[in-house]
C-alpha positions as CSV (number, residue, x, y, z in Angstrom):
1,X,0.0,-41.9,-65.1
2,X,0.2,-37.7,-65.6
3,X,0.8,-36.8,-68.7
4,X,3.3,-33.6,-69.5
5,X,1.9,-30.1,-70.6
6,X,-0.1,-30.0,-73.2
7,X,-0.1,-33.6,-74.0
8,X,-3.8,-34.0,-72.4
9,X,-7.0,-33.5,-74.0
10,X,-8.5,-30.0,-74.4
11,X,-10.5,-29.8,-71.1
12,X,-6.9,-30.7,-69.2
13,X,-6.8,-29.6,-65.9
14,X,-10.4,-28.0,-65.4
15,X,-13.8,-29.4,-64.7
16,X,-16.2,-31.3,-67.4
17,X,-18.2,-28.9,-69.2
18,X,-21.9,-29.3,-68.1
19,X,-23.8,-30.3,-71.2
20,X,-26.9,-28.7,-69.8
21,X,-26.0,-25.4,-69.0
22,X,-28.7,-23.1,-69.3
23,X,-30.3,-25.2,-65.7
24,X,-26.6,-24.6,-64.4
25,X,-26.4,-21.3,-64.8
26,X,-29.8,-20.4,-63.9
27,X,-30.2,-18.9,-60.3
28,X,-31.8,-21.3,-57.8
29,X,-35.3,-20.6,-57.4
30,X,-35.8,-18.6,-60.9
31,X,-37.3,-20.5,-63.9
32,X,-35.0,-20.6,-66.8
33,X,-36.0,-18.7,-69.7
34,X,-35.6,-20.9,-72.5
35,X,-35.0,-19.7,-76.1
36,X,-36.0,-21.6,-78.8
37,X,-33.5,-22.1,-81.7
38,X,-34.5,-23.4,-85.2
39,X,-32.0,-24.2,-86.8
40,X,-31.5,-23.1,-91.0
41,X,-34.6,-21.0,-91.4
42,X,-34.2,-18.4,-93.5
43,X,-34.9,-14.7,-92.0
44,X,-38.2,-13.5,-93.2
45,X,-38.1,-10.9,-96.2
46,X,-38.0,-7.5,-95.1
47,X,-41.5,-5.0,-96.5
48,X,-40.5,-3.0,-99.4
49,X,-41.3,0.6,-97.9
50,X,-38.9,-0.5,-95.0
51,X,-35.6,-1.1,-97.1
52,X,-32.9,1.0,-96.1
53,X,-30.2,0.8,-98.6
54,X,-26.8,2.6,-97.5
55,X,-26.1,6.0,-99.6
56,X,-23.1,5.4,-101.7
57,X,-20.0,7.9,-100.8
58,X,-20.3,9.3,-104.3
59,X,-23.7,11.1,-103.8
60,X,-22.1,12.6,-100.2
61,X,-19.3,13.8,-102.2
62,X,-21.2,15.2,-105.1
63,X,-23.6,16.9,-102.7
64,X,-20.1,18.4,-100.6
65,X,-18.3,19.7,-104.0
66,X,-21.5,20.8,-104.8
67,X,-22.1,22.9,-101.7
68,X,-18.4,23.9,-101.9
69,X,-18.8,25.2,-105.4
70,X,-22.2,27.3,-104.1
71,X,-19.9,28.9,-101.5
72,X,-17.2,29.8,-103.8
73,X,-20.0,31.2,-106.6
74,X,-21.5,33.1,-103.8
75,X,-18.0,35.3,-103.3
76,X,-17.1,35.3,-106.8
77,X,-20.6,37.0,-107.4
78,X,-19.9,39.5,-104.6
79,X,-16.4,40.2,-106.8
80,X,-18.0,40.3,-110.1
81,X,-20.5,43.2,-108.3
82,X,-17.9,44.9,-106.9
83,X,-16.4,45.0,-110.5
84,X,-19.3,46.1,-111.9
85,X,-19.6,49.4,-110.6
86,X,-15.6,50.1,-112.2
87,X,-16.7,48.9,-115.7
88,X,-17.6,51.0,-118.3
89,X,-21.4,51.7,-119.3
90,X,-22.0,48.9,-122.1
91,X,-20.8,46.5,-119.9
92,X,-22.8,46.5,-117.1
93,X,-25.8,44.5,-118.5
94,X,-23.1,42.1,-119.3
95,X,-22.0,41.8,-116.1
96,X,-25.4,42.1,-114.2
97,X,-27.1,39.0,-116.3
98,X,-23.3,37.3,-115.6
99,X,-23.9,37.6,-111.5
100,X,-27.6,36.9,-112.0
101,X,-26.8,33.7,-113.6
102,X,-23.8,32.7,-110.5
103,X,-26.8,33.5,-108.2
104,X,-29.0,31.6,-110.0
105,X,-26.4,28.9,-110.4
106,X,-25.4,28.8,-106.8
107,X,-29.4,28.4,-105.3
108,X,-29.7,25.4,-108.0
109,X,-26.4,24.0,-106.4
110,X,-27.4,24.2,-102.8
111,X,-30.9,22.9,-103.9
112,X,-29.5,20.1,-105.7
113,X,-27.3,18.9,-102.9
114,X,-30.2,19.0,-100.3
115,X,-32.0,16.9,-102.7
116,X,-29.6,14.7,-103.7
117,X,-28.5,13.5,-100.6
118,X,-32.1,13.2,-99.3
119,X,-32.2,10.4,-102.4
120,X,-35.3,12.6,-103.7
121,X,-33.8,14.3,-107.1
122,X,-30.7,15.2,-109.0
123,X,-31.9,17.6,-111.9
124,X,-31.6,20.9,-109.9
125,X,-27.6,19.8,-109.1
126,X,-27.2,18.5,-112.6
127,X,-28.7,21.8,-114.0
128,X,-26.5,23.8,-111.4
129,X,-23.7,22.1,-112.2
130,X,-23.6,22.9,-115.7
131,X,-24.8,26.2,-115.5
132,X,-21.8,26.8,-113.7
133,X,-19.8,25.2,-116.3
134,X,-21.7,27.0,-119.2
135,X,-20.5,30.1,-116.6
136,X,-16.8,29.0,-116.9
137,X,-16.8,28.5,-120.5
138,X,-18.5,32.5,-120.8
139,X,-16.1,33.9,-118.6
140,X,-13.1,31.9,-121.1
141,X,-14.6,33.8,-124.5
142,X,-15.8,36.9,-122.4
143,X,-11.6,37.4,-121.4
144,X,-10.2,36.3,-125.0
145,X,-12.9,38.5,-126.4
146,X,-11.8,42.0,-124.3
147,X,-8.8,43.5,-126.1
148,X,-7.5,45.1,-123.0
149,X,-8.0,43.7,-119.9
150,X,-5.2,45.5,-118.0
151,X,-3.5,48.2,-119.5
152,X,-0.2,47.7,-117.4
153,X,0.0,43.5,-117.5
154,X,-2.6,42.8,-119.9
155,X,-1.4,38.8,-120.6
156,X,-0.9,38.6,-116.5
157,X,-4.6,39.4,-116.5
158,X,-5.8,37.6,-118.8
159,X,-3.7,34.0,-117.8
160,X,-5.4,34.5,-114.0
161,X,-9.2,34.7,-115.4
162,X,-8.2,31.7,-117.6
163,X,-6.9,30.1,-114.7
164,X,-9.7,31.3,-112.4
165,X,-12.4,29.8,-114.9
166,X,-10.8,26.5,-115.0
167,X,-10.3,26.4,-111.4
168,X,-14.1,27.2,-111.0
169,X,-14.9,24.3,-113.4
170,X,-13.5,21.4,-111.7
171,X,-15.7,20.9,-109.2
172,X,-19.0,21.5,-111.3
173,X,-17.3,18.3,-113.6
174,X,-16.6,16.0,-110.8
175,X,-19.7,16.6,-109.2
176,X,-21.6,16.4,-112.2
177,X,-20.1,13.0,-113.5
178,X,-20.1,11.8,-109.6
179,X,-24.0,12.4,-109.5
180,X,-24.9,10.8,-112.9
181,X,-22.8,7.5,-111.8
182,X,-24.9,4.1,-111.7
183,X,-24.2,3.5,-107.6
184,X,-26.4,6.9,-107.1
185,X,-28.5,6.1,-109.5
186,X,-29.5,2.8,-107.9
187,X,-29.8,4.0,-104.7
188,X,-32.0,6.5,-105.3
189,X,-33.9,4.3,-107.8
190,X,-35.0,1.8,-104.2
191,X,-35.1,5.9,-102.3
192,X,-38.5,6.0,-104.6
193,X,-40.2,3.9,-102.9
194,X,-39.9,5.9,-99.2
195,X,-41.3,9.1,-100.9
C-alpha cells in the first residue's frame, strides 16, 4: 500500500542511511582515518600567560577621543601662538606657559592612548586628560578675568571662548570617565600578566 506525501517516515523516498559511514565514504583502496571521539570531557585549561581576553570597546573609544582631542590641542596650540605675537607684553608669559601646557597635554594624550590600548597603562591618558580639563577651566577664568576682549563685540567674544572651552572639555570628560570604567580596568588587570 503507498502512502500519500508526507505521510511516510522521514527517510521516504531515498535510500537507508548507512550506519557505518566513515567505511562508505572512504575511497577504495585508502585506509580510513578514524577520529576518536570522547564524549563529555572537559577542554583542558588554557596556561595563564596565553589568555587572550577581548579589549572592551570602551578602552578603543577612550584611546580614539583621546587621539582626537591631541589633534584638536595640537591646532589650538598653533592658534594660541599665532595670538601670542598680537598680545601685549605682560601677556606673553601667560600665553607661552598656556601653549606649553596644550603641548605638554597633547604628547601625554597620544602617549596615553598608545598605552592604553596596548593594555600596558592608563596614568599618562588620565593625566592628559585632565590636564586638558585643568586647561579648559584656565582658559574659562583667563576670558572672565580680561576686561576687554574685543573692543568692537566684546560679549561676542567672550561667549565663543566660553563656548570654545566647553567644547574642548567634552572629550577629555568622556575619555576620562570611559578609561577609569571597571570593563578596562579588568582587562588590563589579566593584560599584566603578558607584560
Amino acid at each position: 500500500m503507498t502512502q500519500g506525501w508526507g505521510q511516510g517516515g522521514p527517510n521516504e523516498g531515498f535510500p537507508p542511511y548507512p550506519h557505518d559511514y566513515q567505511q562508505n565514504y572512504a575511497p577504495q583502496g585508502y585506509p580510513q582515518a578514524g577520529y576518536q571521539q570522547f564524549g563529555g570531557l572537559p577542554m583542558a585549561p588554557a596556561e595563564a600567560g596565553h589568555v587572550r581576553v577581548a579589549r572592551p570597546g570602551v578602552a578603543v573609544s577612550a584611546a580614539v577621543l583621546a587621539f582626537v582631542q591631541a589633534g584638536l590641542t595640537a591646532i589650538s596650540t598653533l592658534g594660541v601662538l599665532a595670538i601670542a605675537g598680537d598680545m601685549r607684553e605682560g601677556t606673553m608669559g601667560v600665553v607661552g606657559g598656556l601653549a606649553a601646557a596644550q603641548f605638554v597635554g597633547l604628547l601625554l594624550l597620544i602617549l596615553g592612548g598608545v598605552m592604553l590600548l596596548q593594555g600596558k597603562d592608563r596614568i599618562a591618558l588620565t593625566v592628559g586628560n585632565a590636564l586638558q580639563l585643568a586647561l579648559c577651566l584656565t582658559y574659562l577664568v583667563l576670558i572672565n578675568a580680561v576686561p576687554d576682549v574685543d573692543p568692537e563685540d566684546p560679549e561676542g567674544a567672550r561667549a565663543a571662548v566660553i563656548l570654545f572651552a566647553i567644547f574642548f572639555a567634552t572629550m577629555p570628560m568622556i575619555s576620562l570617565v570611559q578609561s577609569l570604567t571597571t570593563s578596562v580596568s579588568s582587562w588590563m588587570g589579566a593584560q599584566r600578566g603578558r607584560y
